[in-house]
Backbone as JSON Lines, residues from 0, in Angstrom:
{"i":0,"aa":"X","n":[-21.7,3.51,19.8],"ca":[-21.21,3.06,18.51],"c":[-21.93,1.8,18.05]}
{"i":1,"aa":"X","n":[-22.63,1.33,19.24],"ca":[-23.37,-0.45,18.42],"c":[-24.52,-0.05,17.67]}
{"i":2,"aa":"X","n":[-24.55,0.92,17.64],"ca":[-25.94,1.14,16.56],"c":[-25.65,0.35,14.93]}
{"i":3,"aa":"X","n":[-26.61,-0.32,14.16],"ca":[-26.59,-0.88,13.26],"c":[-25.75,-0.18,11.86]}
{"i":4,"aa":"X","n":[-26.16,0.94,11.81],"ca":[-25.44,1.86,11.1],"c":[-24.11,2.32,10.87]}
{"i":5,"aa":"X","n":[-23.93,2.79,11.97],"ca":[-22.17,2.68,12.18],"c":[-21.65,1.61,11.54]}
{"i":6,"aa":"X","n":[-21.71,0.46,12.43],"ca":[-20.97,-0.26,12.57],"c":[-20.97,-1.17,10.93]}
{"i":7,"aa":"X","n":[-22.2,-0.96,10.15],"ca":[-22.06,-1.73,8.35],"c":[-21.31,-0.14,7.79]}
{"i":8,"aa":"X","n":[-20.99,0.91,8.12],"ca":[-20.1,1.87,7.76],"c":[-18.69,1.49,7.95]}
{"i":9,"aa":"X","n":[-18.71,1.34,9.01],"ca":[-17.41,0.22,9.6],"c":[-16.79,-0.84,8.8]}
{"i":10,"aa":"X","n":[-17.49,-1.83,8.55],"ca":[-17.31,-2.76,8.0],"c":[-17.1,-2.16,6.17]}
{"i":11,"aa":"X","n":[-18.06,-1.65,5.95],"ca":[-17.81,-0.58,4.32],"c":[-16.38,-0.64,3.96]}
{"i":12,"aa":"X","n":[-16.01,0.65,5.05],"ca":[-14.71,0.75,5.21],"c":[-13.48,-0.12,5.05]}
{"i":13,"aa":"X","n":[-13.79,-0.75,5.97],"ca":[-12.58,-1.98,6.2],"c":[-12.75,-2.74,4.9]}
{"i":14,"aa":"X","n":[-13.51,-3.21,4.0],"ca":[-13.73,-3.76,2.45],"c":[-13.01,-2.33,1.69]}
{"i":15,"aa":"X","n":[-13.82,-1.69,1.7],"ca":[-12.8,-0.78,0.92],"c":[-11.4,-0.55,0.75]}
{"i":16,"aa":"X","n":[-11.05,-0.75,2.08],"ca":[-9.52,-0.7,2.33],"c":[-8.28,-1.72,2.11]}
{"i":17,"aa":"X","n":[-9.44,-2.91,2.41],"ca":[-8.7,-4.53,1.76],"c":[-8.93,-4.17,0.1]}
{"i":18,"aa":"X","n":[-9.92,-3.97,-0.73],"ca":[-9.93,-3.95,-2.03],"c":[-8.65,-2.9,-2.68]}
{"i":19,"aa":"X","n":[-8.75,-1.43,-2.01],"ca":[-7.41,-0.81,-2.48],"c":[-6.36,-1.58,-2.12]}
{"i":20,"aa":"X","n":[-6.12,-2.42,-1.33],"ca":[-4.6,-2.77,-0.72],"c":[-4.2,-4.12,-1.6]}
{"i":21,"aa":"X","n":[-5.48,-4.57,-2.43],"ca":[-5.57,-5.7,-3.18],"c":[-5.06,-5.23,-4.51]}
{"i":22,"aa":"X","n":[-5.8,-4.15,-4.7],"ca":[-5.59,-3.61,-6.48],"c":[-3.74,-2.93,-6.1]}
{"i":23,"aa":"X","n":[-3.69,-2.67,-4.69],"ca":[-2.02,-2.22,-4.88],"c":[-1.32,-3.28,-5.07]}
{"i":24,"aa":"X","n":[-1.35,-4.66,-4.32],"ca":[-0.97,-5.46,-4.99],"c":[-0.42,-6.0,-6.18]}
{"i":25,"aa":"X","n":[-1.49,-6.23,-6.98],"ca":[-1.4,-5.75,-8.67],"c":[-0.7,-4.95,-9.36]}
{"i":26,"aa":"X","n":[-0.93,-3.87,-8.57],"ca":[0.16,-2.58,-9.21],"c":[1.71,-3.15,-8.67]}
{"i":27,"aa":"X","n":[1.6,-3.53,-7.66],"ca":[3.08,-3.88,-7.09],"c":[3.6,-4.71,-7.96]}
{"i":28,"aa":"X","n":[3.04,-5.71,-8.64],"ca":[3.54,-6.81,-9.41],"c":[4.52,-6.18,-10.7]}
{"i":29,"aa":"X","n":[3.28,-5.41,-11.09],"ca":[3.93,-4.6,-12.61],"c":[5.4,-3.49,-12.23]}
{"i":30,"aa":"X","n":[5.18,-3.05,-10.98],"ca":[6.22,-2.22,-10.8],"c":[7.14,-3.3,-10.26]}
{"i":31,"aa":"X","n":[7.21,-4.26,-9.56],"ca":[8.26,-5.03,-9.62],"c":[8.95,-5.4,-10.57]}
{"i":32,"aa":"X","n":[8.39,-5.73,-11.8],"ca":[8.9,-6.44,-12.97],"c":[9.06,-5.07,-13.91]}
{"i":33,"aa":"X","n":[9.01,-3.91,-13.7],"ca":[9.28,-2.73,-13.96],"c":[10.5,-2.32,-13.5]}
{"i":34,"aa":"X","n":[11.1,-2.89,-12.07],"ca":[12.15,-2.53,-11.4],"c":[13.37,-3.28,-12.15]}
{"i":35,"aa":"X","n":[12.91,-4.97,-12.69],"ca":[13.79,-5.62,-12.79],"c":[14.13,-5.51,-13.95]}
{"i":36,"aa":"X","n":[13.28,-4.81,-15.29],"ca":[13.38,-5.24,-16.66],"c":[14.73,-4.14,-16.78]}
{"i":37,"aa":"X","n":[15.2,-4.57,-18.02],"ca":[15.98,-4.47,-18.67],"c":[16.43,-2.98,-18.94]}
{"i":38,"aa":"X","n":[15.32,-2.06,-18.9],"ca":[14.73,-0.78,-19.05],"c":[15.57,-0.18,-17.55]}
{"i":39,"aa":"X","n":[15.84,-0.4,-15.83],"ca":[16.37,-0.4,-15.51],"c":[17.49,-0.73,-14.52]}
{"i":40,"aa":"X","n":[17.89,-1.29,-16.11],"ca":[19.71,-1.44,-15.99],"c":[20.35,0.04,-15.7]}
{"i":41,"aa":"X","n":[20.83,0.35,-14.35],"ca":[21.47,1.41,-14.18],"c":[23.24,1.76,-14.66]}
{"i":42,"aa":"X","n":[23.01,2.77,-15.0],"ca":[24.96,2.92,-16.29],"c":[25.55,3.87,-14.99]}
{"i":43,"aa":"X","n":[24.94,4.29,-14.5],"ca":[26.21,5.33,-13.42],"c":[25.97,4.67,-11.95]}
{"i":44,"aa":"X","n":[26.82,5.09,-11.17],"ca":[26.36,5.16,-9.98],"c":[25.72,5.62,-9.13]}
{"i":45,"aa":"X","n":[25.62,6.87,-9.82],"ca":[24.52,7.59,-8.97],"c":[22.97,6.5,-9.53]}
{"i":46,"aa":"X","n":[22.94,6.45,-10.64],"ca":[21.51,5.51,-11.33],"c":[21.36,4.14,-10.2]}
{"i":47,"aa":"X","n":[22.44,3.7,-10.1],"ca":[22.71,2.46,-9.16],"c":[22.42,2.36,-8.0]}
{"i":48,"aa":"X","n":[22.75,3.55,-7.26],"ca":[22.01,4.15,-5.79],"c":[20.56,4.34,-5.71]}
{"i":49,"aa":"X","n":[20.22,5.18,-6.88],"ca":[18.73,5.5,-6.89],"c":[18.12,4.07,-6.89]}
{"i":50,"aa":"X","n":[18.55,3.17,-7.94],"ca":[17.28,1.98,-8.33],"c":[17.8,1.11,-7.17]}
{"i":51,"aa":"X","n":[18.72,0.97,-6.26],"ca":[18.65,-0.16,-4.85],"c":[18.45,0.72,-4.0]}
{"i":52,"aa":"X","n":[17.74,1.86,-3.92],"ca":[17.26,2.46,-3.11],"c":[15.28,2.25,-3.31]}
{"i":53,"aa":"X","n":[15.04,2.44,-4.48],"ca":[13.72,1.64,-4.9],"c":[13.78,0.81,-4.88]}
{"i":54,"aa":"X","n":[14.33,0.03,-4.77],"ca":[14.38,-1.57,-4.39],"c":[14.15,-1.84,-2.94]}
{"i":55,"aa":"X","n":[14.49,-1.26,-2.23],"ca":[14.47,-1.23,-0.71],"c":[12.75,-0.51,-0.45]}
{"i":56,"aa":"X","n":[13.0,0.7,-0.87],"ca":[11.76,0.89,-0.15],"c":[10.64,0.46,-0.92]}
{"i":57,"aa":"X","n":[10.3,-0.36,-2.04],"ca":[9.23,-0.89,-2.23],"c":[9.0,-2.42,-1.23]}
{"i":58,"aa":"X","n":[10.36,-2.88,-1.3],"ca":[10.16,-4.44,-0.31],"c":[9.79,-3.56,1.33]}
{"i":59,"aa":"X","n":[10.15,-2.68,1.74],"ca":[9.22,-1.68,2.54],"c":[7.75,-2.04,2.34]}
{"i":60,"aa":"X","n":[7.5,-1.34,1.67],"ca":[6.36,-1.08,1.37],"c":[5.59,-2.12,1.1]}
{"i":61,"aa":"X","n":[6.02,-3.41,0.83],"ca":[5.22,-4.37,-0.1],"c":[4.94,-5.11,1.72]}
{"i":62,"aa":"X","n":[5.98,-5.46,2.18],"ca":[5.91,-6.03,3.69],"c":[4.75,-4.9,4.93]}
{"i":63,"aa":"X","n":[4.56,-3.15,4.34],"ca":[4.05,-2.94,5.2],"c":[1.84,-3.44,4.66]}
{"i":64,"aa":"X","n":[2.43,-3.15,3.41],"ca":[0.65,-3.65,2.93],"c":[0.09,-4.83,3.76]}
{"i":65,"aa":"X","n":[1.28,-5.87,3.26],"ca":[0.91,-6.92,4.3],"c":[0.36,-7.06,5.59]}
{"i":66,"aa":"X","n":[1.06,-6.4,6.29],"ca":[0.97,-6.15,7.47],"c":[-0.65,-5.74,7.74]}
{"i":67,"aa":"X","n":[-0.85,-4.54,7.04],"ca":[-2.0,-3.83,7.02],"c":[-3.09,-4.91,6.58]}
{"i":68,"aa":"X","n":[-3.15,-5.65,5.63],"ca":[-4.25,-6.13,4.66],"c":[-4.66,-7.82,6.44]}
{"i":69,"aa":"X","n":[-3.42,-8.08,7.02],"ca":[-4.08,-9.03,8.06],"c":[-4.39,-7.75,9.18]}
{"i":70,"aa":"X","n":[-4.15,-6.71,9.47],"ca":[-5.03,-6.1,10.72],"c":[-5.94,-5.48,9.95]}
{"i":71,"aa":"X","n":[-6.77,-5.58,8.79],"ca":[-7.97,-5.15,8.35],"c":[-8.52,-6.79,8.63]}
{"i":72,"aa":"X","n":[-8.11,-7.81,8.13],"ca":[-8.77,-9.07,8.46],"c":[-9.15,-9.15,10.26]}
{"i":73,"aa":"X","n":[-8.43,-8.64,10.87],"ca":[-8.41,-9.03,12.25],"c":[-9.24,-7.82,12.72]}
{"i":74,"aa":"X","n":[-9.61,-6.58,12.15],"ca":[-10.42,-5.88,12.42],"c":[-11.57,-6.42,12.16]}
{"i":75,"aa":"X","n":[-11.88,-6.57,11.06],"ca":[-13.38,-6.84,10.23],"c":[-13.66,-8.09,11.47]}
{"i":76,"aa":"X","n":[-12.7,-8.94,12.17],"ca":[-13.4,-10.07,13.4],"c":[-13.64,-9.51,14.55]}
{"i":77,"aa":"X","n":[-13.34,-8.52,14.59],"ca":[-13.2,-8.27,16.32],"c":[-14.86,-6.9,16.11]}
{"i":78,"aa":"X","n":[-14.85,-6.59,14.81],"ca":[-16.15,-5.64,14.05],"c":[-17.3,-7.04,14.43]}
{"i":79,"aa":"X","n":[-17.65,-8.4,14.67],"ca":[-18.14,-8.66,14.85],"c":[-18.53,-9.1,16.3]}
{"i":80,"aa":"X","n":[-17.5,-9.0,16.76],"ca":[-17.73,-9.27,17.81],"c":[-18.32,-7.68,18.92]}
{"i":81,"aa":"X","n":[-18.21,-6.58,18.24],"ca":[-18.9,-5.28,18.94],"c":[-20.13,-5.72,18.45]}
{"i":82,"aa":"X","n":[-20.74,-6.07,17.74],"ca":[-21.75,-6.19,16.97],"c":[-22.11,-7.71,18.6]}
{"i":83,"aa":"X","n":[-22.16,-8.65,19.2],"ca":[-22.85,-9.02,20.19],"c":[-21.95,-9.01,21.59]}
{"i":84,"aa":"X","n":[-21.07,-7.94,21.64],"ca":[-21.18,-7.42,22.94],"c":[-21.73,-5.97,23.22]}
{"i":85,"aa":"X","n":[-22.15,-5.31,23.9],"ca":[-22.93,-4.25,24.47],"c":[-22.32,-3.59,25.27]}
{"i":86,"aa":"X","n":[-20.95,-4.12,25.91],"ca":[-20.28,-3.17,26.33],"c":[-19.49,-2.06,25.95]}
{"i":87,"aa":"X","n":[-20.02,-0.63,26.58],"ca":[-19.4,0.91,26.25],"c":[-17.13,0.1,25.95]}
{"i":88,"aa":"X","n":[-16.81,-0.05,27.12],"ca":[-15.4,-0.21,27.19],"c":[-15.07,-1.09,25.56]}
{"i":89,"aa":"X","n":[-15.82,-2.0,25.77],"ca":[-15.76,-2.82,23.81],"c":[-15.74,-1.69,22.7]}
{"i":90,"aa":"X","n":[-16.44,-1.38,23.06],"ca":[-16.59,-0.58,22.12],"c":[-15.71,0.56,21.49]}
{"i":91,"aa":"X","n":[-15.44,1.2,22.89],"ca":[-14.16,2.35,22.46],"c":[-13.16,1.51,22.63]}
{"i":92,"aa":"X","n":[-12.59,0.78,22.38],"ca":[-11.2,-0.17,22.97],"c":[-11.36,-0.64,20.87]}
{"i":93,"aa":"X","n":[-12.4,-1.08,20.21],"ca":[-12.78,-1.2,18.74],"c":[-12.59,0.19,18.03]}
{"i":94,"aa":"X","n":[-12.88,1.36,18.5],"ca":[-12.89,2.4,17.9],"c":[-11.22,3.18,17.89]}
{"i":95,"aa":"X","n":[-10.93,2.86,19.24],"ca":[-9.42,2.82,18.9],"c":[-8.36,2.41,17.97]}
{"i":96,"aa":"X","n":[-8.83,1.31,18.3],"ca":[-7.8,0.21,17.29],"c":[-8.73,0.5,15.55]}
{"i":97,"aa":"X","n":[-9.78,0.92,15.5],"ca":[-10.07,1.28,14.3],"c":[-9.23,2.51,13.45]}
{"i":98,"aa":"X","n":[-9.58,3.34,14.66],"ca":[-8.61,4.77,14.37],"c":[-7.13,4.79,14.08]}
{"i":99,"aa":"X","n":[-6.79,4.2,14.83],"ca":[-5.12,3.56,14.25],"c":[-5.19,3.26,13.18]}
{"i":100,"aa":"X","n":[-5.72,2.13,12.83],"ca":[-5.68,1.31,11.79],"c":[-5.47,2.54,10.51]}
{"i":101,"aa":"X","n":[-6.98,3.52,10.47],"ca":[-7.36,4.29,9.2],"c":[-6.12,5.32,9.34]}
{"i":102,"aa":"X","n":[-5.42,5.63,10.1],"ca":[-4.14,6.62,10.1],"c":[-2.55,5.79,9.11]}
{"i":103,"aa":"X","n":[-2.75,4.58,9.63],"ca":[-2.18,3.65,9.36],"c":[-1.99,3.45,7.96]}
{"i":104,"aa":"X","n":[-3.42,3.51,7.35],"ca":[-3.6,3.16,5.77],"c":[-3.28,4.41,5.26]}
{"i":105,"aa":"X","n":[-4.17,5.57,5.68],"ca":[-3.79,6.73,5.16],"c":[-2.37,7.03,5.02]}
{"i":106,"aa":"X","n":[-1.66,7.05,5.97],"ca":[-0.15,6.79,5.54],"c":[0.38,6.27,4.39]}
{"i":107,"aa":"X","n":[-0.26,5.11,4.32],"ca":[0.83,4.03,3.4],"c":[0.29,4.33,2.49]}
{"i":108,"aa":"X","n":[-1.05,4.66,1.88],"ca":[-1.26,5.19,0.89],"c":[-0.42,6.58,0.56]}
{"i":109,"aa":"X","n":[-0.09,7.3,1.17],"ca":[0.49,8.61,0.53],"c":[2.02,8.02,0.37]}
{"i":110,"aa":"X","n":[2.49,7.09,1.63],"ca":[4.12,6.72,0.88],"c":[3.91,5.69,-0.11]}
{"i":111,"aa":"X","n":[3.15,5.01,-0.32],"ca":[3.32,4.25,-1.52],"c":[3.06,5.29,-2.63]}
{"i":112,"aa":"X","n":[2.1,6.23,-2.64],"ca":[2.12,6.97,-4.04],"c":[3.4,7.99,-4.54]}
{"i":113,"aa":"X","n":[3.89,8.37,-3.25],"ca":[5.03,9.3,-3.2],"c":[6.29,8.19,-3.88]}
{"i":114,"aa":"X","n":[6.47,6.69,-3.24],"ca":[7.2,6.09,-4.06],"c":[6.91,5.54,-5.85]}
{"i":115,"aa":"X","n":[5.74,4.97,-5.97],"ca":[5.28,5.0,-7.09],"c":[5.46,6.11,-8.15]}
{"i":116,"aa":"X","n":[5.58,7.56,-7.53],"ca":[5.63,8.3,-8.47],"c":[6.65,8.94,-8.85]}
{"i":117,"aa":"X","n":[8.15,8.33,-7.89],"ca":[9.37,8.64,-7.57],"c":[9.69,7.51,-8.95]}
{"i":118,"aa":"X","n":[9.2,6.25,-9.03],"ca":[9.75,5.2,-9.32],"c":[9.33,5.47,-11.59]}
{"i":119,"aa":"X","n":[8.26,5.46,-11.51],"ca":[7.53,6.37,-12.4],"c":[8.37,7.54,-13.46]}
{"i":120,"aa":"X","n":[8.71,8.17,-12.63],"ca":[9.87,9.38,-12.45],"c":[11.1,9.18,-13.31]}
{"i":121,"aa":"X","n":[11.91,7.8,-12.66],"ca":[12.95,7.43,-12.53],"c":[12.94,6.71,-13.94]}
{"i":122,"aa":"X","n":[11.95,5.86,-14.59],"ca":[11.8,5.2,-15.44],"c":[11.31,6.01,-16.94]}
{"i":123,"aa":"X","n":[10.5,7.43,-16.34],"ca":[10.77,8.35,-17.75],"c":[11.86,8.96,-17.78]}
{"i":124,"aa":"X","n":[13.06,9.35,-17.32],"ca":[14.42,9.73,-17.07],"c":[14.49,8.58,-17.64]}
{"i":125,"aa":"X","n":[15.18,7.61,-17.25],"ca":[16.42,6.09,-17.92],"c":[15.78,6.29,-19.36]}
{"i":126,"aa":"X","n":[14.04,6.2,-19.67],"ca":[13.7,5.98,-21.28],"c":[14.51,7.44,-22.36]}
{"i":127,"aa":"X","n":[14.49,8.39,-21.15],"ca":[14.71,9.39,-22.31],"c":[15.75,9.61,-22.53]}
{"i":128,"aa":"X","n":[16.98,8.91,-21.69],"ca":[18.47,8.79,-22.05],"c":[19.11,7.69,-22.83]}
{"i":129,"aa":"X","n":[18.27,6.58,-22.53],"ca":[18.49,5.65,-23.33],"c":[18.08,6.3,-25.38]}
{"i":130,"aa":"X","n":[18.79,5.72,-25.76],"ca":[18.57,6.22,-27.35],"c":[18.01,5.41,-28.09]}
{"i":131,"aa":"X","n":[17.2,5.6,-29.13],"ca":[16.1,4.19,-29.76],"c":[17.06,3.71,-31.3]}
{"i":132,"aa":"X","n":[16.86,2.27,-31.35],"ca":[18.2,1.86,-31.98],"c":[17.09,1.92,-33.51]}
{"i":133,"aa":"X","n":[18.33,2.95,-34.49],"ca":[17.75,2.6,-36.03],"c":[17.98,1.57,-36.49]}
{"i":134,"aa":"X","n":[17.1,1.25,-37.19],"ca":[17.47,0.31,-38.34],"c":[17.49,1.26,-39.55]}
{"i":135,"aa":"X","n":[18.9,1.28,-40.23],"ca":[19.59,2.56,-41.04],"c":[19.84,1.42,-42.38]}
């Protein structure tokens, strides 16, 4: 795996993966302040369950990015350090903990979109029950 190639594929990667987890960020912000606006105020209880149930699993979700965005930092260091050791055991002991890692993201990418699009969901429902006020 210390071949030069790999390992700036490697590193590719791991940027790529901090930049999506950055731009989710962003998105997290707007859907936070999406969660809180006014838009939904839940009228039943069942509405009430659903939106502190999105409430929960985005602070989920927002704590697991985290998580993820420092073991991509702590990858991309330990990516340098295969890069001047030469040992086989370094190496697969890096490729491990790499492989985790990309299962890891792949995950949270599909539950964050599965919530995002739950949440999404939830917010064209409340608009289309809510009624738009005339001015008569």
């Amino acid at each position: 795996m210390t071949n030069q190639g790999n390992i700036e594929k490697l590193h590719e990667n791991l940027q790529a993966w901090r930049s999506h987890l950055l731009f989710v960020s962003d998105e997290m912000k707007f859907i936070e302040k999406l969660l809180h606006s006014y838009l939904f105020e839940p009228r039943t209880p069942k509405q009430f369950k659903r939106w502190e149930q999105f409430n929960i699993d985005f602070e989920k979700c927002r704590g697991h990015k985290d998580t993820l965005v420092q073991k991509i930092m702590e990858n991309e260091k330990c990516l340098g350090g295969v890069l001047e050791c030469a040992s086989d055991k370094h190496d697969n002991h890096y490729s491990e903990k790499y492989e985790v890692l990309k299962t890891e993201i792949l995950q949270f990418v599909e539950t964050y979109q599965d919530l995002k699009t739950g949440i999404y969901d939830y917010a064209g429902l409340v608009l289309k029950k809510k009624k738009p006020i005339t001015n008569v």
